[in-house]
N, C-alpha and C positions, 0 to 999 in steps of 0.2 A: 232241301231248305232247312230241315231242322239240325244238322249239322252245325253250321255254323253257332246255332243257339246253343248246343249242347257245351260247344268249348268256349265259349262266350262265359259259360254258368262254370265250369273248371277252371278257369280264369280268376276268378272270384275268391277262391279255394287258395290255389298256386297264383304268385307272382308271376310265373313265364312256364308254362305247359313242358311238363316233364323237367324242372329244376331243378333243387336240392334246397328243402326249405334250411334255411341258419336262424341262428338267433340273433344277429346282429340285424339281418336287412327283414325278418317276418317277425320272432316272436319279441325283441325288444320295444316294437314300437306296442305292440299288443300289451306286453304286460305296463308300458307306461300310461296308456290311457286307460287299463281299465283296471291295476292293481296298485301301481306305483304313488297312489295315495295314501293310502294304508303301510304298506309292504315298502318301506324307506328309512332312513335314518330320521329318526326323530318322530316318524310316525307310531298312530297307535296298533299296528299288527306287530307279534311278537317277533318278526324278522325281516328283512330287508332285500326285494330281487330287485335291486339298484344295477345290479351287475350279474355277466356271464356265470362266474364263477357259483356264486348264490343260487341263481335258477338252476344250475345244471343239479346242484346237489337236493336241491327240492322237486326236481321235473316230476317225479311218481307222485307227490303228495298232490303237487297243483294240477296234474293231470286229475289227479281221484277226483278231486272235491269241486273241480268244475264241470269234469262227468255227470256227477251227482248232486248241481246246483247247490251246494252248501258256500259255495263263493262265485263269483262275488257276493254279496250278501244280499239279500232281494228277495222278498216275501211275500209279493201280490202277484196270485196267481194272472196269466194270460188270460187277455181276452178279447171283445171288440174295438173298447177305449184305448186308444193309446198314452201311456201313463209318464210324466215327466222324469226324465234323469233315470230309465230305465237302465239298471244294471249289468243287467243279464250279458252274457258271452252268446254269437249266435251261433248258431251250429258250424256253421262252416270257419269258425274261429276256433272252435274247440275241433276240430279235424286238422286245422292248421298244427295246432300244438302237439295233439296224439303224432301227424306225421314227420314232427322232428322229432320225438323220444325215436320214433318207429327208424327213423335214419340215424342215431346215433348220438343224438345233440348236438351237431357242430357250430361251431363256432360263428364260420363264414367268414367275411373280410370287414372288420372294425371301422372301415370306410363306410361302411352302408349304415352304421347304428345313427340312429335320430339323435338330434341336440338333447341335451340334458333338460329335464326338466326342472324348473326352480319354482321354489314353493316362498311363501313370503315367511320368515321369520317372526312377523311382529301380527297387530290385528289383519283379518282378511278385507275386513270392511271399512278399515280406515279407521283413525282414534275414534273409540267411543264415547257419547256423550257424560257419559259415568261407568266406573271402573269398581266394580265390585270382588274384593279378594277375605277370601277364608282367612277369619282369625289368627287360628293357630294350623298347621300342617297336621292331617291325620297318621297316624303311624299305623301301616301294616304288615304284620309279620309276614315272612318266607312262605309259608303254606298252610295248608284249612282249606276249609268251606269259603264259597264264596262271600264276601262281605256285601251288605245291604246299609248305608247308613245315611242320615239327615245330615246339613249343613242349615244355621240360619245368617242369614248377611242381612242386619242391617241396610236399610239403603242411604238413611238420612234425611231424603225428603222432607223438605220445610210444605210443598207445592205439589197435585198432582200432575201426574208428567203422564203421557202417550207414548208407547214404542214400539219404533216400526220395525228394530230387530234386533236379534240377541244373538253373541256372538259365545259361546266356551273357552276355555282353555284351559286344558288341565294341566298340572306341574310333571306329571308322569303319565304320559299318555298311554304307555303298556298298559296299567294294572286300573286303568276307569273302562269299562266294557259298556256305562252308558252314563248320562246323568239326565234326568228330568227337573226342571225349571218350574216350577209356585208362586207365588203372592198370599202371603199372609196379612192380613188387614187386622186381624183381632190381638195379635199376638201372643196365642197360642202355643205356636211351634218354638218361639224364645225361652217360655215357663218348662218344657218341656224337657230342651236343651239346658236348661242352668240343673234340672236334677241330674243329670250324667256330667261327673267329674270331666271325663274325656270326651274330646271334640266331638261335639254333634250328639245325636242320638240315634239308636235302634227303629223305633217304630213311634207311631203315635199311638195313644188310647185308641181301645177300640171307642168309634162312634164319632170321630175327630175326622174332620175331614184333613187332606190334604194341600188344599187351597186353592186356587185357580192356576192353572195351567197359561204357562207363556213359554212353552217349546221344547226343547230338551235337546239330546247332543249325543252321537254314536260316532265313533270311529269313523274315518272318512266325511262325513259330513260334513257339507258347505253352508254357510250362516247367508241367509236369502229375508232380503227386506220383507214385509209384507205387499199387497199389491193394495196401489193407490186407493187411497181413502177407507182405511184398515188400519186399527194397530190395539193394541193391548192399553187398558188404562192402570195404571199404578198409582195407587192412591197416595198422598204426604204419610208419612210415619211407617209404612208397609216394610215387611220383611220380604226379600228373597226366599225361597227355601232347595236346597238342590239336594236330591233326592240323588243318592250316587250310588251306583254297583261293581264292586272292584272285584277285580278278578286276580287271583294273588301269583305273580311271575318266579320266586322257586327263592326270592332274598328279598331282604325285609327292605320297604319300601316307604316315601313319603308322598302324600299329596295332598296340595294345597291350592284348591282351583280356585279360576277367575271367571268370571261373566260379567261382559260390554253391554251396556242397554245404549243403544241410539234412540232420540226423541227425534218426533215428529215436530214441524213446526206450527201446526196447528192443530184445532180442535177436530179429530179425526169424522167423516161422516157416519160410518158405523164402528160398533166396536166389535173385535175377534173375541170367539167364541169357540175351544175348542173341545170336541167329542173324540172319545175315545173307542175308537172299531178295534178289534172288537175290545170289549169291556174286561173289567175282571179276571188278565192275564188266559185271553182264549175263550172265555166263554162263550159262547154263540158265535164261535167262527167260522159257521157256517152263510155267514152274510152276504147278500150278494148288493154292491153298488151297481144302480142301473140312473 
């Protein structure tokens, strides 16, 4: 009786027991669901496995790095909670992969590859209620250190407004490795920003806070409303602030990002409120959520 179970559970593994896995009818649809957001033309990873030809030339690299969980990108350890939009590759997906390098990479028959996936062009969540865009384009050189730099966007606000979600978009999705989302209410971060000639600024004073928190933005990520009777309040006259980290691609580059604020239509029942786990870039990450 346990026979049956056994090849039930290989089955899982392999399409059809003792086949020949391809890329066209196993590892294409693999890498569409769980890379092909990032790793695309016009995405933000620095290269694209849209196609046979691309994966085959990367098969050792994306073999390593999901060996060794550095991709998909996912950084909450396992546990008994099951955690939303889990990342991770499960083991018998990344055996799928090792067993096509291990047979050769082939190809297979272009009959069996999935439909293309199509990504939307314009906003994810539909036109936003207000359209916030970067002054001027920040210019960054070919290579260096990583860049670290402030943005403040005016909102205009006459009224304060409620938002149930925020959307990114960066003008160079390669060279933004993340952006964090602020409300400045005192206007601080403006004073700041007009002593630096060039867009934006470096850091705040120390003792200066950074402002309240309404979300931020990584590669691959999906812009998700809040959940009903939730939302961020934005005061009339408040600044945006986008806290950006650019990561510099090998030629000098532009960007000039935008952030969608959708309003709520009414006076939300609580207000979000967000903490940061762990704190102060790792410190006490040893925390445990129960």
């Amino acid at each position: 009786m346990k026979i049956p179970v056994l090849l039930a559970a290989m089955v899982t593994i392999f399409p059809v027991f003792g086949e020949e896995v391809t890329y066209s009818r196993d590892i294409a649809p693999l890498l569409q669901e769980s890379c092909a957001s990032c790793h695309r033309e016009g995405g933000g990873a620095p290269f694209s496995l849209s196609d046979y030809e691309s994966t085959k030339r990367k098969a050792k690299t994306i073999l390593r790095v999901v060996e060794s969980r550095y991709m998909p990108p996912w950084h909450a350890i396992d546990g008994d909670i099951p955690l939303v939009d889990d990342r991770r590759l499960d083991p018998e997906q990344i055996t799928l992969y090792r067993k096509w390098i291990e047979a050769g990479r082939p190809r297979g028959d272009p009959a069996d590859l999935p439909a293309p996936r199509t990504y939307s062009a314009g906003w994810q969540l539909g036109e936003p209620d207000l359209i916030l865009t970067m002054t001027d384009a920040y210019e960054l050189p070919a290579d260096g250190p990583d860049i670290y730099r402030n943005f403040v966007i005016p909102t205009g606000l006459t009224k304060d407004k409620y938002v149930k979600a925020v959307e990114f978009r960066p003008s160079t999705p390669e060279v933004v490795h993340h952006s964090l989302f602020s409300v400045d209410t005192r206007g601080r971060a403006r004073e700041v920003d007009q002593e630096d000639p060039a867009p934006g600024f470096a850091e705040m004073p120390i003792g200066e806070g950074s402002g309240r928190s309404i979300g931020g933005w990584v590669p691959g990520a999906n812009p998700r409303p809040l959940p009903e009777g939730l939302a961020h309040h934005l005061p009339a006259g408040s600044d945006i602030v986008l806290q950006s980290h650019f990561h510099l691609t090998g030629k000098p580059e532009k960007e000039k990002s935008q952030i969608g604020l959708y309003f709520g239509n009414k006076t939300p029942e609580r207000l979000f409120t967000s903490i940061q786990l762990p704190p102060l870039f790792g410190a006490f990450s040893g925390i445990d959520l129960v």
